[in-house]
MITORKE-50057 format. One line per 3 residues: their letters; for each residue y, x, z of C-alpha. Coordinates in steps of 0.2 Angstrom, whole numbers. Layout:
// residues N
a = Y:X:Z  ... .
// end
This chain:
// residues 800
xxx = 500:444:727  510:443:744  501:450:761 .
xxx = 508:447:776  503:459:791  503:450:809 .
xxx = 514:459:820  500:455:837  486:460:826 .
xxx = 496:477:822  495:479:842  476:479:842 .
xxx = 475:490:830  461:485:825  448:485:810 .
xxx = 454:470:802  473:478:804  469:495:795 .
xxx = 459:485:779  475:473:779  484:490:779 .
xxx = 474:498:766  474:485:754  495:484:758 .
xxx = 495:501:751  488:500:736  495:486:732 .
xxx = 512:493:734  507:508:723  500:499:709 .
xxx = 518:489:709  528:506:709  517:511:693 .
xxx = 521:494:685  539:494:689  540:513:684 .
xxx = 533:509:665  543:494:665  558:503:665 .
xxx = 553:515:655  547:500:640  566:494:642 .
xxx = 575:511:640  562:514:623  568:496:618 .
xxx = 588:499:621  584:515:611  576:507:596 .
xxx = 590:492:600  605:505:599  596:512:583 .
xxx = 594:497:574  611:494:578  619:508:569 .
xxx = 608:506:553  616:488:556  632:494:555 .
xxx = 629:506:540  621:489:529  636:480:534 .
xxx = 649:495:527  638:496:512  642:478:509 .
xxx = 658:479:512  659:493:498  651:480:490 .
xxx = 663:469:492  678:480:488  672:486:473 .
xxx = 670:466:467  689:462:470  690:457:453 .
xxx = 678:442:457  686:433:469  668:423:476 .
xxx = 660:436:477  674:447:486  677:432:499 .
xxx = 661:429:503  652:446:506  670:449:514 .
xxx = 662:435:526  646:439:528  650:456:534 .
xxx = 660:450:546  646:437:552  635:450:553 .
xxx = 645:463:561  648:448:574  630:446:575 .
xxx = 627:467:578  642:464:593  630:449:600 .
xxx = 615:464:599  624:476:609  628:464:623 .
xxx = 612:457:624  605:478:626  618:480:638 .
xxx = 613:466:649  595:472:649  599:490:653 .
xxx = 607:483:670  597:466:674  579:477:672 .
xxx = 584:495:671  596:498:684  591:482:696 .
xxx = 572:490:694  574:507:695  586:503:711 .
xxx = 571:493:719  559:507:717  571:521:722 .
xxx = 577:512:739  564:499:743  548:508:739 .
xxx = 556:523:747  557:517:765  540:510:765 .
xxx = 535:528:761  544:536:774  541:523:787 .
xxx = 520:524:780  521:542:784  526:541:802 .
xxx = 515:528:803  502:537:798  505:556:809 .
xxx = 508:544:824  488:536:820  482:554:822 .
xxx = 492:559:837  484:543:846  468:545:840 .
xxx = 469:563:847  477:557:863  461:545:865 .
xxx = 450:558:863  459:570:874  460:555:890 .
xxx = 441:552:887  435:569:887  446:571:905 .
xxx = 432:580:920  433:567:933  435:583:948 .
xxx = 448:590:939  464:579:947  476:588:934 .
xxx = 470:588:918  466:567:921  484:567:925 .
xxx = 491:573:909  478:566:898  484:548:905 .
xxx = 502:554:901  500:558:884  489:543:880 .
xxx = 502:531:889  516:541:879  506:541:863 .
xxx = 503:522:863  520:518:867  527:526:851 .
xxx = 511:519:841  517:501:845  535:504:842 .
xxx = 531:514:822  516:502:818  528:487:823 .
xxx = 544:496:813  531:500:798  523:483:798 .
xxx = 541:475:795  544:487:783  528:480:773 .
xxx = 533:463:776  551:464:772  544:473:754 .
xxx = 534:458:749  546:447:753  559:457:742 .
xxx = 548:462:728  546:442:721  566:441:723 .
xxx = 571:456:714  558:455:699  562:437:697 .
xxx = 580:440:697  580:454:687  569:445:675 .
xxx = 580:431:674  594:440:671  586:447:656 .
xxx = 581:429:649  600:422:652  606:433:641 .
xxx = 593:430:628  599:415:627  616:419:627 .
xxx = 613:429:612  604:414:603  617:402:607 .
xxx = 630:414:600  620:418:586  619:397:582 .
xxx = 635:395:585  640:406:572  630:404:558 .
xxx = 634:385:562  651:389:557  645:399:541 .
xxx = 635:387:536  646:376:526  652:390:517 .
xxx = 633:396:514  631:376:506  645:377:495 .
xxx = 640:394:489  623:387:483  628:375:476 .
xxx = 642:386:465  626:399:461  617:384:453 .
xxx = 630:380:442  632:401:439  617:402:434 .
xxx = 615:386:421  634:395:415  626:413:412 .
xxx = 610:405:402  622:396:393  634:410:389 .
xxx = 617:421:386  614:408:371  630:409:365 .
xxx = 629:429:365  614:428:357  618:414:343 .
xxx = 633:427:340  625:441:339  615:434:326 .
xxx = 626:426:317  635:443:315  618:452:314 .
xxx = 615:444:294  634:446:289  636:457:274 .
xxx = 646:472:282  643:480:264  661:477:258 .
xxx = 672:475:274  666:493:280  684:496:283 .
xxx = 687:482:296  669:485:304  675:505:307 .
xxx = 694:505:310  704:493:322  720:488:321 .
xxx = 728:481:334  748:477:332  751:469:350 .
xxx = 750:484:356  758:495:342  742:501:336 .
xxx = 742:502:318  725:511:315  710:518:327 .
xxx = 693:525:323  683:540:322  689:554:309 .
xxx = 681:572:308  694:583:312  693:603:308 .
xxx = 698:616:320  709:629:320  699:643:328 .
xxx = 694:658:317  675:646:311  684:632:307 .
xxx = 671:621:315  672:602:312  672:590:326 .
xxx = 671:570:328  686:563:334  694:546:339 .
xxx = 709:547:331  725:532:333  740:530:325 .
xxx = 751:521:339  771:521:343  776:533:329 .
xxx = 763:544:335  746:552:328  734:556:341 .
xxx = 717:560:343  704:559:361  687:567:362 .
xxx = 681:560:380  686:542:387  696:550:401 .
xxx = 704:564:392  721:562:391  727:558:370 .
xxx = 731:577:360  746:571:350  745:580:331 .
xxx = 760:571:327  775:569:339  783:560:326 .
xxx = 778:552:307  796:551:303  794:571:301 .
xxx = 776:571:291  769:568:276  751:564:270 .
xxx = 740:570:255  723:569:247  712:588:250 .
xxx = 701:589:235  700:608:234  688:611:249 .
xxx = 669:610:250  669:594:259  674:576:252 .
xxx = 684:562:260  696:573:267  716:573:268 .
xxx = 729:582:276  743:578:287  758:590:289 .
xxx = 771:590:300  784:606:297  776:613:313 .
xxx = 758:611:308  745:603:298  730:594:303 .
xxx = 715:592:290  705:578:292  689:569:284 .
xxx = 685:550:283  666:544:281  669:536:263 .
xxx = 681:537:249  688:518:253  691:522:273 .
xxx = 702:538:267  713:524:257  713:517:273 .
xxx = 720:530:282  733:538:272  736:520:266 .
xxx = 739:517:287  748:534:290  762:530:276 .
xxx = 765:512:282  767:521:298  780:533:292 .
xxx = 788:519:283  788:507:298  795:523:308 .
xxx = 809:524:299  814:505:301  813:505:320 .
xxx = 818:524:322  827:517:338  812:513:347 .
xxx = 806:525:360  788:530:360  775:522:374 .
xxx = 760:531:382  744:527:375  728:518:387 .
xxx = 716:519:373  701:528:376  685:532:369 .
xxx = 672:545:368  666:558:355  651:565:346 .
xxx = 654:584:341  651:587:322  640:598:316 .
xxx = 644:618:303  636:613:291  647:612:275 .
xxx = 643:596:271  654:580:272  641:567:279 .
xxx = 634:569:300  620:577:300  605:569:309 .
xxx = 600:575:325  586:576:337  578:560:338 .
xxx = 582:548:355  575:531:360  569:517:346 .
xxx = 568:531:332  555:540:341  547:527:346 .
xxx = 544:518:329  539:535:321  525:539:335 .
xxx = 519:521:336  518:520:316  503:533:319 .
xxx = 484:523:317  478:521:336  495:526:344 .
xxx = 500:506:345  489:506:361  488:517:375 .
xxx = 476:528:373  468:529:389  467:509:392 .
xxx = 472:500:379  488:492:384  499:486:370 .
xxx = 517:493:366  516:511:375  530:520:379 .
xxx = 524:535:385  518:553:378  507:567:381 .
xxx = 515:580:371  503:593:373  489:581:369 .
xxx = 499:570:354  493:555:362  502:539:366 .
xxx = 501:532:387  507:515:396  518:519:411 .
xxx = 501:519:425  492:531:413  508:541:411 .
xxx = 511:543:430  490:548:432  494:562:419 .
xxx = 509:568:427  498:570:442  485:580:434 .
xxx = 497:596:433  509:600:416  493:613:412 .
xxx = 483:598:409  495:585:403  516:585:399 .
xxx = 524:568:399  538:563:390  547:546:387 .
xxx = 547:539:370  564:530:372  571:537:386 .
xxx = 571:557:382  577:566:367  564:573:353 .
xxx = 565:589:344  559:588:325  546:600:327 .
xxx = 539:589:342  538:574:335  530:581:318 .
xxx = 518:587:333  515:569:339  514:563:323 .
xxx = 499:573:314  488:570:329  488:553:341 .
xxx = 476:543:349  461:540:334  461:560:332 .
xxx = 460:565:352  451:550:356  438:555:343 .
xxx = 437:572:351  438:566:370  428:553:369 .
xxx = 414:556:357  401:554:368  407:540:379 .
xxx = 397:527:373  381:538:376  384:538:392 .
xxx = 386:521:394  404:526:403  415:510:404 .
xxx = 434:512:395  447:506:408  457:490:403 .
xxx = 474:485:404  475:479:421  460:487:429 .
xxx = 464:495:446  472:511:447  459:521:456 .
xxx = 447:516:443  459:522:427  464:538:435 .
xxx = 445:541:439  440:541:421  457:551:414 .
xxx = 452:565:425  430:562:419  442:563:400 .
xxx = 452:578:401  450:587:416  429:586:415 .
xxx = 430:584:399  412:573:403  413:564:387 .
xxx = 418:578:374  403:582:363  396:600:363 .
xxx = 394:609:346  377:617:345  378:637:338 .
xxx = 374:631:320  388:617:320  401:628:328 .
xxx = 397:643:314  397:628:300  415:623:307 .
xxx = 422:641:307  417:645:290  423:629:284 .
xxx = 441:634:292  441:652:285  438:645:268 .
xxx = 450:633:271  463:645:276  460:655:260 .
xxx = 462:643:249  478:638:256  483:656:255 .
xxx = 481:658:237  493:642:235  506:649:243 .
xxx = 505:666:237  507:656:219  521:645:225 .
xxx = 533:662:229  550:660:227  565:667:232 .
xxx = 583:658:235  600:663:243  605:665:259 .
xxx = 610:646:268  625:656:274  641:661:261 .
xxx = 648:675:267  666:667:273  655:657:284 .
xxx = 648:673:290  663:683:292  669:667:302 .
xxx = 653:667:311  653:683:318  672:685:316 .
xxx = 669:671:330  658:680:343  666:697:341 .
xxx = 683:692:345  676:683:361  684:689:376 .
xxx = 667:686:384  661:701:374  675:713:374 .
xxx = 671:721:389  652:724:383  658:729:367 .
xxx = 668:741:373  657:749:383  644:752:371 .
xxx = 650:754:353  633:754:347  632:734:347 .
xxx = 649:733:338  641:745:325  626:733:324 .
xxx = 634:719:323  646:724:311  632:731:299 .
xxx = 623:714:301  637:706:293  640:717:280 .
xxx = 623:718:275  622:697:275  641:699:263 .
xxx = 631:709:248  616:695:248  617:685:233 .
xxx = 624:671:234  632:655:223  647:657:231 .
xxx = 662:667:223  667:683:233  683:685:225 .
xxx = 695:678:240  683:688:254  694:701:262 .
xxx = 687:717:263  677:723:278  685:735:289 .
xxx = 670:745:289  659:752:277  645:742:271 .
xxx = 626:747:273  620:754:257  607:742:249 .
xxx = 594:742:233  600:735:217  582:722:218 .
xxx = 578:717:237  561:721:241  547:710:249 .
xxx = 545:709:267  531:720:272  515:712:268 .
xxx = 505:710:283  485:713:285  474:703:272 .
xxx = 465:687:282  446:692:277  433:682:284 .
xxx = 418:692:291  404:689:302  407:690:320 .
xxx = 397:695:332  397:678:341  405:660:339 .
xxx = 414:651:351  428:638:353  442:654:355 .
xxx = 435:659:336  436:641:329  455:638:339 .
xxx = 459:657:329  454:651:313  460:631:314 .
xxx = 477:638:316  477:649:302  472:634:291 .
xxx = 485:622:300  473:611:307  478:602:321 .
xxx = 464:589:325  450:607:325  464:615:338 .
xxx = 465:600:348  445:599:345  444:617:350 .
xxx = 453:618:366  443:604:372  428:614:370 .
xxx = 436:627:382  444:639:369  457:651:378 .
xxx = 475:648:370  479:664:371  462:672:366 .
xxx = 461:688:357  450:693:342  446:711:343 .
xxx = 439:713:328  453:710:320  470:721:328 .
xxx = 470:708:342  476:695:335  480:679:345 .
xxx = 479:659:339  499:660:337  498:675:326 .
xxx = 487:666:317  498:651:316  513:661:310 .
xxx = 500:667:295  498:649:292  515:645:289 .
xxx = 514:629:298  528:627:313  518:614:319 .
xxx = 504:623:323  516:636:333  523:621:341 .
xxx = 505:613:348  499:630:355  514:634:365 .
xxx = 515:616:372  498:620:377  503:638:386 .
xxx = 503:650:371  510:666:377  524:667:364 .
xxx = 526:686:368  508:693:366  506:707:354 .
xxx = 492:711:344  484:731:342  501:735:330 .
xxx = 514:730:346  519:715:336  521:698:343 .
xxx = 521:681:335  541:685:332  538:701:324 .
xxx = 524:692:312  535:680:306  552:690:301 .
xxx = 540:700:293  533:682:281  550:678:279 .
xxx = 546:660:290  564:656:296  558:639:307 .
xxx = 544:650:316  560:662:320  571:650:327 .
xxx = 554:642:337  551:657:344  569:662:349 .
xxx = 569:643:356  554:645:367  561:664:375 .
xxx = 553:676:361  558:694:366  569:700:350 .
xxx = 571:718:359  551:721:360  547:734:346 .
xxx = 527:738:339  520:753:337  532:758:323 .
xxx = 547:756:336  554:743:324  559:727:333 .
xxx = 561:710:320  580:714:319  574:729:308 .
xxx = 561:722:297  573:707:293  587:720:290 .
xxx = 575:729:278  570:713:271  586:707:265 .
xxx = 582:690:276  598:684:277  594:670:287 .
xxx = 582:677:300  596:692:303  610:679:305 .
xxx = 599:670:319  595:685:326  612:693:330 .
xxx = 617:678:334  602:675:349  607:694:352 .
xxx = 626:688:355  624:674:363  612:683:375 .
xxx = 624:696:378  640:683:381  630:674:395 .
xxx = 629:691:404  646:693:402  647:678:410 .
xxx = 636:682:423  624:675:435  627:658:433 .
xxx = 631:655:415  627:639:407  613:639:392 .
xxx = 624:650:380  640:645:367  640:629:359 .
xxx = 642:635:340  625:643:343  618:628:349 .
xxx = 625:620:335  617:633:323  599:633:331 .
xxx = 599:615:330  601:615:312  589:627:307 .
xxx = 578:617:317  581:601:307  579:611:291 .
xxx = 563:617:298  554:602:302  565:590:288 .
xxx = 567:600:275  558:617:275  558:621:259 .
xxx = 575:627:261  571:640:272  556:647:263 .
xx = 561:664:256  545:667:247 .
// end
């Protein structure tokens, strides 16, 4: 609003002139405020401007990356080349249009307010000391005695002088205020204006150059519909291919599925061979071998450069291997060297040695030709120790899994809401989940819930034996006994999230619908068990037999043979002679074990053997199970006695009643729900409690954990459990033997092997130091195995 002061009515002074002034003033302060947060808006916008910018910038470099690593397709090479460059243009336009603001309303602005409102400041406070002087002046002349000449005089003086400056400030301050709202309108319309030019500037740059894109935008459309009617085509044809090939008969032709030859580029044979090593085990590892340019060579990863076995088959010959352990195999030698390899079946072996001799023969002929690099690459899978020809099968991954856990009555649907084809687990629980009731386990805490993928992680065998003797009928029975007596609802598939993770924590964190056993039913149930675990007691004790060790004693002389002479060792070892001793008396004691393997080519130990009985004796018997009658029943009583008679749904049952995992009977020596299970026999009863929190080192009133319990039964699976799950093989009882000892004294063969070997590899990661990987891969290997045969094949490993 523009107010415009009269100069004549400034000269009064009067009333009307000071509200004119006063309302001039606050005018012009509410203006500076407006200006001043103005300014300060535009500096927040050229901020946020100049930070859009640079995330700008960083989109366009992302798709020029984009762009580069497509060069192979030239559309899609030239024209995210061009829209980078379009949009770079575009982010030049930006920073134009925020320079223009920062000096049509920042500068122009802040200039206004710094000069302009400044001077009416100044000239407002002289304006207003020069007010009070003539208003003191006034009062001064008036009070003037009429008899005294004098001060008249002077009080006239000073008024006259007073007045005089008054008109000449008030007149120099009132064209200050005028000259102000005159300027104000034209600097905030021209700064203003300013700003909306070069909006529309930007725009009309901004149209221009998409108006020059745009053609190319049209004819990209259009090629993107005919892309996408050729990739549904191509997906047909893909998928009327794979199955034609899908109901071939492979069954005969198992050499051309395998092996590939491919003479354009020299290649006479490729494909994957086990190869055995030359270290002191003689390990057996899964190769991808090629015969190419006069050369044999083998690869292990895809960018590995090729390890050449032959330089050149001119110089080699080739022979069948029938007098080793494993079948399929045949033997390359060179003057130099030899190479033993093994084929997957009797006619592939043909193949090869049938390949290697055309080879040698075709060398011959074209002798003259020099040999060529090789580009053919391709992965490995490491073979396993065992002595057998065919691959052993490993820990369970993806559709394999899946197909086992979902074959399991209940497990089909989630257990939780129903959705169809789960792909989820709750290991601790056994139960199946869909992907939203796996993410609300995950957030009720691993003590509660652990979640794994069915297709995406890798299965142990003695977890997916877990998963499959429990599953959804059996928990849900448990969990939700008493749901339909409450009248609680069961989520859907497709009910709101909040509402599903409501009644998963009502299920297994409150534990609302699980049905509380009276006294009576509780003491039914743990009789029942104890009876239970008797009778199957009494079958096993009938069942007693014994059987050699899985290891021959060249395997074990290799074995150790293997770690001993590791220069990770060396330095431990001779240091403390005492482990050399030990390890050294291990393998001696495991070479006098019966076994169905001739001794006669063994060389001689370098040291003395340990001295043992002419008949092994039994492992030391452990503490009867005798069922009395405790003093109390509760769900820790029922989870003791459930895992002695290897029943996983009256475990899973009493946990949800509240039974402590880890609870202690002290009536009987302390013993803990994992002792108990290691008295059961079953390593899937060991597996569920320590997925639910088992202490895997607790002892009982003898010092003897769950590893001491099960060296002494002889249970080889429950060893290599507990060793995998961190059991302390140095803890001794009461007796100061540690399980070393009693296995030692037992003549177990296996569980002493897997111990020295735990001990070793426990020792090379020290030598290795802080940051050692999970140990050597032969142990790996070795672990792995027993922990097939464990959950596979157990009988096996069952001494007695």
């Amino acid at each position: 609003m523009k107010i415009t002061v009269d100069f004549e009515e400034c000269l009064k002074d009067s009333p009307r002139f000071r509200a004119t002034i006063e309302e001039v003033e606050g005018d012009v302060c509410e203006l500076e405020s407006k200006l001043d947060k103005l300014v300060k808006l535009c500096i927040g916008m050229i901020d946020a401007g100049k930070a859009y910018n640079a995330a700008n910038k960083q989109f366009v470099s992302g798709i020029r990356e984009l762009a580069q690593q497509s060069a192979k397709d030239e559309v899609i090479e030239s024209s995210l080349t061009k829209f980078a460059e379009s949009l770079q243009e575009m982010i030049n336009y930006h920073t134009i249009l925020f320079d223009q603001a920062q000096r049509s309303i920042k500068m122009q602005l802040q200039t206004f307010v710094k000069d302009d409102l400044r001077k009416f400041k100044e000239a407002k406070k002289q304006f207003d000391k020069v007010s009070e002087e003539k208003e003191t002046a006034l009062s001064k002349n008036a009070a003037a005695p009429r008899n005294k000449q004098h001060e008249v005089e002077e009080a006239t003086n000073i008024l006259t002088a007073t007045r005089k400056c008054f008109r000449h400030i008030v007149l120099d301050y009132v064209l200050q205020i005028n000259v102000l709202q005159s300027k104000r309108r034209s600097e905030i319309l021209k700064s203003m204006l300013s700003f909306m030019y070069a909006h529309l500037t930007f725009f009309h740059q901004g149209y221009d150059l998409f108006s020059e894109l745009q053609p190319l935008m049209k004819q990209l459309g259009g090629q993107l519909d005919q892309l996408v009617v050729d990739a549904a085509k191509e997906k047909r044809d893909m998928e009327q291919k794979h199955s034609t090939i899908q109901q071939k008969d492979f069954s005969n032709d198992d050499t051309k599925l395998e092996y590939n030859v491919d003479t354009d580029n020299g290649i006479a044979m490729e494909g994957y061979l086990f190869k055995r090593a030359s270290n002191a085990f003689k390990t057996w590892n899964r190769r991808w071998f090629t015969i190419q340019n006069n050369q044999l060579v083998y690869q292990k990863k895809f960018k590995d450069n090729p390890t050449v076995v032959v330089e050149d088959l001119r110089l080699c010959t080739v022979k069948h291997c029938e007098d080793i352990e494993r079948r399929f195999c045949f033997e390359v030698v060179s003057p130099t060297k030899s190479c033993m390899m093994q084929a997957d079946s009797e006619k592939l072996r043909q193949a090869w040695i049938k390949a290697v001799q055309n080879s040698i023969a075709t060398a011959f002929r074209d002798k003259g030709d020099d040999s060529e690099k090789l580009d053919r690459k391709s992965s490995t899978s490491t073979g396993s120790l065992d002595s057998g020809g065919e691959p052993k099968e490993r820990s369970l991954k993806g559709e394999s899994a899946l197909q086992k856990v979902l074959a399991i009555p209940g497990n089909a649907c989630c257990c939780d809401c129903g959705q169809p084809e789960p792909r989820w687990a709750s290991i601790n629980l056994g139960i199946t989940l869909c992907i939203q009731c796996s993410g609300i386990h995950r957030s009720l805490g691993v003590h509660f819930s652990k979640v794994r993928s069915l297709t995406l992680d890798t299965w142990e065998p003695e977890l997916l034996k877990l998963m499959c003797e429990l599953g959804n009928k059996v928990i849900n029975q448990i969990y939700e006994a008493r749901r339909e007596e409450l009248g609680a609802r069961k989520p859907q598939p497709g009910d709101p999230r909040h509402e599903v993770e409501a009644y998963i924590k009502a299920k297994y964190v409150d534990r609302r619908f699980v049905r509380r056993p009276s006294d009576e039913e509780l003491r039914s149930k743990v009789v029942s068990l104890s009876k239970q675990e008797k009778r199957l007691s009494a079958a096993a004790s009938g069942a007693e037999a014994r059987r050699d060790s899985l290891f021959c004693p060249d395997e074990l002389d290799s074995l150790f043979s293997y770690f001993d002479t590791s220069s990770k060792l060396r330095s431990i070892k001779s240091a403390d002679s005492g482990i050399q001793n030990s390890a050294d008396g291990s393998r001696e004691m495991l070479a006098t074990t019966p076994s169905n393997n001739s001794l006669a080519d063994a060389e001689p130990a370098e040291t003395p053997p340990m001295p043992m009985p002419a008949t092994l004796p039994p492992p030391s018997p452990c503490k009867e199970m005798v069922f009395y009658e405790p003093k109390e029943y509760s769900p820790g009583l029922q989870l003791y006695w459930a895992s002695c008679a290897r029943s996983l749904p009256d475990m899973a049952e009493a946990l949800a009643h509240g039974a402590e995992v880890n609870w202690v009977n002290t009536e009987e020596e302390k013993r803990t729900p994992l002792i108990m299970a290691v008295q059961g026999g079953s390593l899937v009863t060991c597996e569920f409690l320590l997925q639910n929190a088992a202490n895997v080192n607790q002892q009982d009133a003898q010092g003897r954990g769950p590893l001491h319990h099960a060296t002494m039964l002889g249970h080889t699976g429950q060893v290599c459990l507990f060793l995998k799950r961190g059991a302390n093989q140095n803890a001794t009882d009461i007796e100061e033997k540690t399980p070393l000892s009693i296995a030692v004294e037992a003549a177990n063969a296996d569980i002493v092997t897997l111990l020295r070997l735990a001990k070793m590899n426990e020792e090379m990661r020290e030598a290795e130091g802080p940051y050692s990987q999970s140990g050597d891969e032969t142990y790996q290997d070795i672990f792995q195995d027993f922990t097939h045969m464990a959950s596979n094949d157990p009988e096996k490993l069952n001494r007695y």
